[in-house]
PAPAZA-969178 format. One record per residue (C-alpha): residue number from 1; z, x, y; residue in three letters. Coordinates in steps of 0.2 Angstrom, whole numbers. Layout:
N
R   num      up    east   north   residu
R   NUM       Z       X       Y      ALA
...
This chain:
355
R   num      up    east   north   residu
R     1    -233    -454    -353      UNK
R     2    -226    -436    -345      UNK
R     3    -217    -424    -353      UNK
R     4    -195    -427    -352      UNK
R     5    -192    -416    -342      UNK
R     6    -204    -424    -331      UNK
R     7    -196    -441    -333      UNK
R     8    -178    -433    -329      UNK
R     9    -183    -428    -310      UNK
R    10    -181    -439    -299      UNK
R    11    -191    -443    -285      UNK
R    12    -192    -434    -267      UNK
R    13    -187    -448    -258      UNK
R    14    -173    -454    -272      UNK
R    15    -165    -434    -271      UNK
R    16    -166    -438    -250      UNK
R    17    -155    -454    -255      UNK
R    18    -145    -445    -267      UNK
R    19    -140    -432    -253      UNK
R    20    -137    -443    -240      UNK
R    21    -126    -455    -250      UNK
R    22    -115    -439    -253      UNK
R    23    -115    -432    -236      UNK
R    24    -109    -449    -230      UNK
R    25     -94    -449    -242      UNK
R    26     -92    -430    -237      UNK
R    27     -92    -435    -217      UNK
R    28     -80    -451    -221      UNK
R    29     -65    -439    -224      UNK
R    30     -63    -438    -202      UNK
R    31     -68    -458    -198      UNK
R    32     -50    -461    -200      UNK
R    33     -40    -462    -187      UNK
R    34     -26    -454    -196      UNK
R    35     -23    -436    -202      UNK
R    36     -33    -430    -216      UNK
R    37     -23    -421    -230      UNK
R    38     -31    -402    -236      UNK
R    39     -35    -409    -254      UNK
R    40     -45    -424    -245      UNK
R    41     -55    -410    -234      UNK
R    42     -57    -398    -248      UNK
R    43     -64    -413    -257      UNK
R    44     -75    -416    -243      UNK
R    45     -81    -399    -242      UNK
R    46     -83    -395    -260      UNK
R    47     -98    -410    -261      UNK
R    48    -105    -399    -247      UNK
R    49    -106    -382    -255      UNK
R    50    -111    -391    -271      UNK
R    51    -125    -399    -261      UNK
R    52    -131    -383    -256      UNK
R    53    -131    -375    -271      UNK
R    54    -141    -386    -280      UNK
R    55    -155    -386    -268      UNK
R    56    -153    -365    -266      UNK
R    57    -155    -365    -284      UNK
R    58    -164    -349    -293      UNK
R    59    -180    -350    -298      UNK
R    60    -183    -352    -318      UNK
R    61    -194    -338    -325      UNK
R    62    -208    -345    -331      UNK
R    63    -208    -344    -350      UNK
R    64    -217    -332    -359      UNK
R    65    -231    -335    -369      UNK
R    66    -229    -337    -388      UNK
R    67    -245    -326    -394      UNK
R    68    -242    -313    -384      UNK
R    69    -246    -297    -395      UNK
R    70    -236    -281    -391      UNK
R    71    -247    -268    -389      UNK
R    72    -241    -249    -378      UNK
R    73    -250    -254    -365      UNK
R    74    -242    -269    -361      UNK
R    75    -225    -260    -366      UNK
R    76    -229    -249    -352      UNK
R    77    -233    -264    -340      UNK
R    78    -216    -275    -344      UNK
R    79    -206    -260    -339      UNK
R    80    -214    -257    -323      UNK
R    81    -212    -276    -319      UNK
R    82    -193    -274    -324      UNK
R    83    -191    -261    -313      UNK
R    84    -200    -269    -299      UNK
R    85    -187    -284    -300      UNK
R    86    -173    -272    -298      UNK
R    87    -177    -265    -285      UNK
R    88    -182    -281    -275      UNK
R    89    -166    -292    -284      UNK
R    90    -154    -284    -272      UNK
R    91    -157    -282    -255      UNK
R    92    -168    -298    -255      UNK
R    93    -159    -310    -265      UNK
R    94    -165    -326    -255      UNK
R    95    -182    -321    -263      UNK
R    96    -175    -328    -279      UNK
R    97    -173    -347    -270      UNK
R    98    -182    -361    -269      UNK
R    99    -189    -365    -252      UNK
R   100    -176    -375    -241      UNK
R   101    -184    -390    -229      UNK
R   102    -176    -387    -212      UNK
R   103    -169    -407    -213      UNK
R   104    -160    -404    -229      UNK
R   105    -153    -389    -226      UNK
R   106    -148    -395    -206      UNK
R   107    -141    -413    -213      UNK
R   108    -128    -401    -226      UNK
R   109    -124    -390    -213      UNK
R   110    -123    -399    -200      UNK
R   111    -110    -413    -211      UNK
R   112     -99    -397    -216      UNK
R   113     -97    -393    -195      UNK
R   114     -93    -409    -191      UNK
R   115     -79    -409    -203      UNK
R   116     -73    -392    -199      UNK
R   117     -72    -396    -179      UNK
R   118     -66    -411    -180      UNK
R   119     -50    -410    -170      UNK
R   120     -38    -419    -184      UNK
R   121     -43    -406    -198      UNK
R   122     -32    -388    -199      UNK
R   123     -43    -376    -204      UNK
R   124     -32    -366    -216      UNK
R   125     -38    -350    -227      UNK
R   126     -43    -362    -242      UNK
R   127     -56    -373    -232      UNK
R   128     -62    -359    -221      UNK
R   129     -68    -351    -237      UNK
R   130     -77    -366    -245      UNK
R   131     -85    -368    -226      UNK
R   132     -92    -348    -226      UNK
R   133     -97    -353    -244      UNK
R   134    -106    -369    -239      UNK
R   135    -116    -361    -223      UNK
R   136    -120    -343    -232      UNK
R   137    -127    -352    -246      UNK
R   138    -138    -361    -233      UNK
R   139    -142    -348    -224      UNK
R   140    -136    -354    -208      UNK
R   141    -121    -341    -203      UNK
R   142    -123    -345    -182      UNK
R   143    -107    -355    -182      UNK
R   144     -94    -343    -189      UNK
R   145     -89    -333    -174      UNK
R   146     -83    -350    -167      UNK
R   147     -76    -356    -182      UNK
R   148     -64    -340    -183      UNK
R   149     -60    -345    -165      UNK
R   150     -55    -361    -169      UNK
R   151     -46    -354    -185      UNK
R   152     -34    -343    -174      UNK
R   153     -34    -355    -160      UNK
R   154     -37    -374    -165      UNK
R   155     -23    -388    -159      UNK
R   156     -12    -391    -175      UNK
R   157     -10    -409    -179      UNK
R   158       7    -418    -184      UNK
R   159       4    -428    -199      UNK
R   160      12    -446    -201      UNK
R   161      10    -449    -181      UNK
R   162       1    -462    -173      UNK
R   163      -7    -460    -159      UNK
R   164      -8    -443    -168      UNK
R   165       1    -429    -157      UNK
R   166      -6    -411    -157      UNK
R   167       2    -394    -158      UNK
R   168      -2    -378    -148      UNK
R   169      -8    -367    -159      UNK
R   170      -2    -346    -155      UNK
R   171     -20    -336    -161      UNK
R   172      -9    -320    -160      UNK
R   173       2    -323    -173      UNK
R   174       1    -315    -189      UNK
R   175      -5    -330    -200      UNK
R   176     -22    -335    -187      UNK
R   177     -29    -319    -193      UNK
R   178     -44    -319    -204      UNK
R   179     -44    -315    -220      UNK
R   180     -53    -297    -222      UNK
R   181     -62    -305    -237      UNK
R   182     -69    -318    -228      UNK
R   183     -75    -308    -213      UNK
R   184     -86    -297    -227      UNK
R   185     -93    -313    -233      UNK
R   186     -99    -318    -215      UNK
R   187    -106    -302    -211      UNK
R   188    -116    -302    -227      UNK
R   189    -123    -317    -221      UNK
R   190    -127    -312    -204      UNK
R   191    -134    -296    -210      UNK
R   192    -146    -307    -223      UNK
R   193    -152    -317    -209      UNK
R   194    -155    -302    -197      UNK
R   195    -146    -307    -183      UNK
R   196    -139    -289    -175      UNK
R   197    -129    -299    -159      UNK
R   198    -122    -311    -172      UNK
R   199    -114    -299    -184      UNK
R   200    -107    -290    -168      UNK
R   201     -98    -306    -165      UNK
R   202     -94    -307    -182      UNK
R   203     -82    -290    -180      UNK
R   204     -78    -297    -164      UNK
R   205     -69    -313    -170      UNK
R   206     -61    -307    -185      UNK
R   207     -54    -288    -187      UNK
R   208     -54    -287    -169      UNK
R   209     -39    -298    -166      UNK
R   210     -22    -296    -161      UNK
R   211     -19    -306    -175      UNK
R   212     -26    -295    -185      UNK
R   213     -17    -281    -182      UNK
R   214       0    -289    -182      UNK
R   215      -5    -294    -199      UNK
R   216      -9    -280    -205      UNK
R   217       5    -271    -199      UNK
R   218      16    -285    -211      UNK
R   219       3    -280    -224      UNK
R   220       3    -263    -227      UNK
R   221      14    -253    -213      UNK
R   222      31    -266    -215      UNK
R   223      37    -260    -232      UNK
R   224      34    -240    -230      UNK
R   225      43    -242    -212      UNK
R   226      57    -251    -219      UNK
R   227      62    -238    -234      UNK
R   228      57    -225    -221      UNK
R   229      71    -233    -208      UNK
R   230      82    -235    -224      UNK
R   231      80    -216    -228      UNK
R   232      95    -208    -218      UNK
R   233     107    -219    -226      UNK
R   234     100    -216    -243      UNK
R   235     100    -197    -238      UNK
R   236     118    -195    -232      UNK
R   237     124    -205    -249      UNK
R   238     114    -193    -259      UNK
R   239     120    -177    -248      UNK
R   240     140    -185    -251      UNK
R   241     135    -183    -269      UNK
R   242     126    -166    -271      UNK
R   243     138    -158    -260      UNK
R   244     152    -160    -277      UNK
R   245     144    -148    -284      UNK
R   246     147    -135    -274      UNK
R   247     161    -125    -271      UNK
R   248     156    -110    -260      UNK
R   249     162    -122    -243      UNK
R   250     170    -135    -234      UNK
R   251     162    -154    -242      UNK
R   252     159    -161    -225      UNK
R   253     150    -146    -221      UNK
R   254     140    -146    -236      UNK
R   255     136    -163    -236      UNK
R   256     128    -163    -217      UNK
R   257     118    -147    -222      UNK
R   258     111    -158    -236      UNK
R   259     108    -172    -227      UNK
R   260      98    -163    -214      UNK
R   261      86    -154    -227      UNK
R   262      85    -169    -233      UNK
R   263      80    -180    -219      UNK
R   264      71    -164    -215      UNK
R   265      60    -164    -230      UNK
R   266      57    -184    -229      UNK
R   267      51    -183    -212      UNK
R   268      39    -167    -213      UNK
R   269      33    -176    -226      UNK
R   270      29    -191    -223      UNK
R   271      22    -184    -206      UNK
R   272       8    -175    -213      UNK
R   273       5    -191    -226      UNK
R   274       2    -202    -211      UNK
R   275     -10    -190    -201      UNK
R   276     -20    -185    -216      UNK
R   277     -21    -205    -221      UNK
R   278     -28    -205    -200      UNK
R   279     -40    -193    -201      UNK
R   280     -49    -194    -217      UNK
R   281     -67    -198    -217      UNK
R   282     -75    -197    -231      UNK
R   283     -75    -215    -231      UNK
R   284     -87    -214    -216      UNK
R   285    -105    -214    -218      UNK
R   286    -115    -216    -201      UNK
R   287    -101    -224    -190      UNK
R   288     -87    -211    -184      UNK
R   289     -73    -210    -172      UNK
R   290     -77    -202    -157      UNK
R   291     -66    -185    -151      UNK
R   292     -50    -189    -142      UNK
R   293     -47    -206    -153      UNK
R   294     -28    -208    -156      UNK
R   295     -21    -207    -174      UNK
R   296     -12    -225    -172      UNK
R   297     -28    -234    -164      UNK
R   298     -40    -226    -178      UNK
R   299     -26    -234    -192      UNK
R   300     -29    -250    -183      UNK
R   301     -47    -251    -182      UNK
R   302     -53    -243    -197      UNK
R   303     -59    -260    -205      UNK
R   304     -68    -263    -188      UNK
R   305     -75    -246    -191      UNK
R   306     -79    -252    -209      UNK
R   307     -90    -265    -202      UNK
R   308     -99    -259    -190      UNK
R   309    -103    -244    -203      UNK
R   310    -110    -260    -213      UNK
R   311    -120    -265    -200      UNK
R   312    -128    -246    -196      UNK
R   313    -132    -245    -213      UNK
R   314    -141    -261    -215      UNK
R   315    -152    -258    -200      UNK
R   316    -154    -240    -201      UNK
R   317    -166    -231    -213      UNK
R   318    -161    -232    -230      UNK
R   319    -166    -213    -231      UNK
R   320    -151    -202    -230      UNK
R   321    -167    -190    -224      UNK
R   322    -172    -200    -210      UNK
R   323    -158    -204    -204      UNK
R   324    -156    -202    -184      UNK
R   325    -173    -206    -182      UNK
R   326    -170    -224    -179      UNK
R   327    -176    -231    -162      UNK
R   328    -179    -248    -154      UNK
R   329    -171    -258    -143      UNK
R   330    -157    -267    -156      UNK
R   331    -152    -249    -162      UNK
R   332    -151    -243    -145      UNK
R   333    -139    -260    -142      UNK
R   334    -132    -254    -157      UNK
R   335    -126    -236    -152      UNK
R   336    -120    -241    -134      UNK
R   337    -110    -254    -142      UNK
R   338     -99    -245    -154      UNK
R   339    -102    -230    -141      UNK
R   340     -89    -241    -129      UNK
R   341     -77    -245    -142      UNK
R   342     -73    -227    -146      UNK
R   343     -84    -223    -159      UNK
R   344    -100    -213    -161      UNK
R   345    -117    -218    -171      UNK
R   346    -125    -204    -180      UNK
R   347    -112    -189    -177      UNK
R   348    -123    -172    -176      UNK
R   349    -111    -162    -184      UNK
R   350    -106    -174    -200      UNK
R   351    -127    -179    -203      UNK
R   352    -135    -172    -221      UNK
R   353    -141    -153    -214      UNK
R   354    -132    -153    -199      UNK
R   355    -116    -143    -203      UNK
C-alpha cells in the first residue's frame, strides 16, 4: 500500500473531470436566456480564478534531511543558496510554479472569456478585477486590451426584459474608466510574459482614455477647484471682518484692500503649487517629457508616463551604468513610440553622469 499522501491524489484523468465538471457550472451562468445578476457572475468567475490557482500552485520545498550535521561549511553553502533564491524569487516568480499543460490552462481561460464577452454580462470594476486575476494567474494576459474596450464601451442590459433590450453605453464618461490599480495589474502581466506591443496596448486602453481623464479630474482636481472658486467669497467675508479692526480709513475702503491681498495671496499661491506639482520629476526614471510639453497635458498623462516608465525599465538594463546602451529593434519601437507621444527615452541631460 502507498504512502497517504499518495492515496489522497487523485488521478490525472479524475483532476481533468474535476475541472471540467466545474468549468461547466462556471460557463452555465450565460446559457440562460435571461440577465444574469453580478453575484451570479462573480460566482462564475471566482470558480475560475480558484481553478487557476490551484493548478499554478508553488512548488513545496523539498524537506530537508533529518541527519544533516551542521558543520561551517555547510553554513557557508546555506547562505549562498538563500541568497541565490532572493535574487531569482523576484523578477521570475513563474519559476516558483508548476508547469501548466496548454489544454488546462486554455479550457480555464478560455471559460472565464466566454463569460466576460458574453453580451448579457456588465462588466463592472468588481468582475473585471477577478477576470485580470484569473488570466494573470494563467499567464495568458492577450485579451485585456479588449476587455477594457468592452468595459468602457459594452451594450448595457436591462434586467427583468424579455426579449432582453440593450443599452448604449457612453465609453467617455467618467465611470468606463479603468481603474488605475487594475491597469498596474495588467501591465505586470504583460510585462511577465514579455510581450512589448501588448503592454503598449495595455497604456493605450486604459490611462489613455477620455474617460480617464474625466475621471481623474472628479478624482483629484474637483475638490481643490471647488474651494478655489469658493475662495473670493470666503475672502471678501473675512476682509468685511478684518477691516473692524482698523480705524486709520473708510470700512468699504479697507475691506476691498484686504480682500484684494487676500485673493492676491491665494492665487500667487496656488499658482506656483500647481506648476511645481507639473513639473516635478523626480518621480521619473528613464521616461521624461519632451521640451515644449504643456503643464495641463503633462498633469494629465503623468500615469501614462508612469507606465511607460514601467515598461523601459523592465526592458532596459537593469544597470543604472549601462543605461542608454540598449539597442534592438523593440527598444528602437520602444523610443519612437513614446517619442510620438510627447515624451523622450533616455534624456541625455537627466542620465547618471550626464549633468
Amino acid at each position: 500500500m502507498g504512502s497517504p499522501s499518495e492515496r489522497r491524489t487523485p488521478s490525472p484523468r479524475m483532476a481533468e473531470q474535476v475541472l471540467a465538471e466545474e468549468l461547466k457550472t462556471a460557463a452555465s451562468v450565460v446559457k440562460s436566456d435571461a440577465v444574469p445578476s453580478e453575484v451570479a457572475v462573480q460566482r462564475a468567475l471566482k470558480i475560475c480564478e480558484n481553478l487557476a490557482r490551484s493548478v499554478v500552485e508553488p512548488i513545496e520545498s523539498p524537506e530537508k534531511p533529518p541527519g544533516l550535521e551542521k558543520t561551517p561549511t555547510s553554513n557557508l553553502l546555506s547562505l549562498d543558496e538563500q541568497s541565490r533564491a532572493q535574487l531569482v524569487s523576484f523578477p521570475t516568480e513563474t519559476l516558483s510554479r508548476r508547469p501548466l499543460e496548454d489544454h488546462t490552462a486554455d479550457s480555464i481561460s478560455s471559460t472565464a472569456y466566454s463569460i466576460v464577452t458574453d453580451p448579457k454580462v456588465f462588466i463592472t470594476p468588481a468582475l473585471l478585477a477577478t477576470y485580470l486575476y484569473t488570466q494573470s494567474a494563467l499567464g495568458r494576459p492577450e485579451s485585456f486590451p479588449q476587455i477594457f474596450d468592452l468595459y468602457a464601451s459594452k451594450r448595457i442590459p436591462q434586467p427583468g426584459k424579455m426579449p432582453i433590450k440593450y443599452k448604449d453605453a457612453n465609453s467617455n464618461r467618467a465611470s468606463s474608466a479603468v481603474p488605475l490599480v487594475l491597469a498596474h495589474t495588467a501591465l505586470n502581466a504583460a510585462i511577465g510574459a514579455k510581450d512589448l506591443p501588448l503592454c503598449l496596448s495595455i497604456i493605450d486602453t486604459s490611462v489613455c482614455t477620455t474617460a480617464y481623464r474625466r475621471n481623474k479630474i472628479l478624482r483629484r482636481a474637483l475638490l481643490p477647484f471647488s474651494g478655489l472658486a469658493l475662495t473670493p467669497a470666503a475672502a471678501y467675508v473675512l476682509a468685511a471682518q478684518l477691516a473692524h479692526f482698523q480705524h486709520s480709513m473708510d470700512h468699504q475702503m479697507a475691506t476691498n484692500m484686504t480682500f484684494v491681498g487676500i485673493v492676491a495671496y491665494v492665487g500667487f499661491t496656488a499658482m506656483i503649487g500647481i506648476v511645481a506639482i507639473a513639473t516635478a520629476n523626480d518621480q521619473m526614471d528613464r521616461i521624461t517629457w519632451a521640451m515644449g510639453t504643456p503643464l495641463r497635458e503633462r498633469w494629465f498623462r503623468e500615469e501614462e508616463r508612469a507606465l511607460v516608465d514601467r515598461v523601459a525599465l523592465a526592458w532596459g538594463f537593469q544597470d543604472e551604468h549601462k543605461r542608454g546602451e540598449e539597442e534592438g529593434g523593440e527598444w528602437e519601437a520602444l523610443r519612437e513610440w513614446a517619442l510620438m507621444r510627447g515624451m523622450i527615452l533616455d534624456k541625455p541631460e537627466l542620465m547618471e553622469g550626464m549633468e
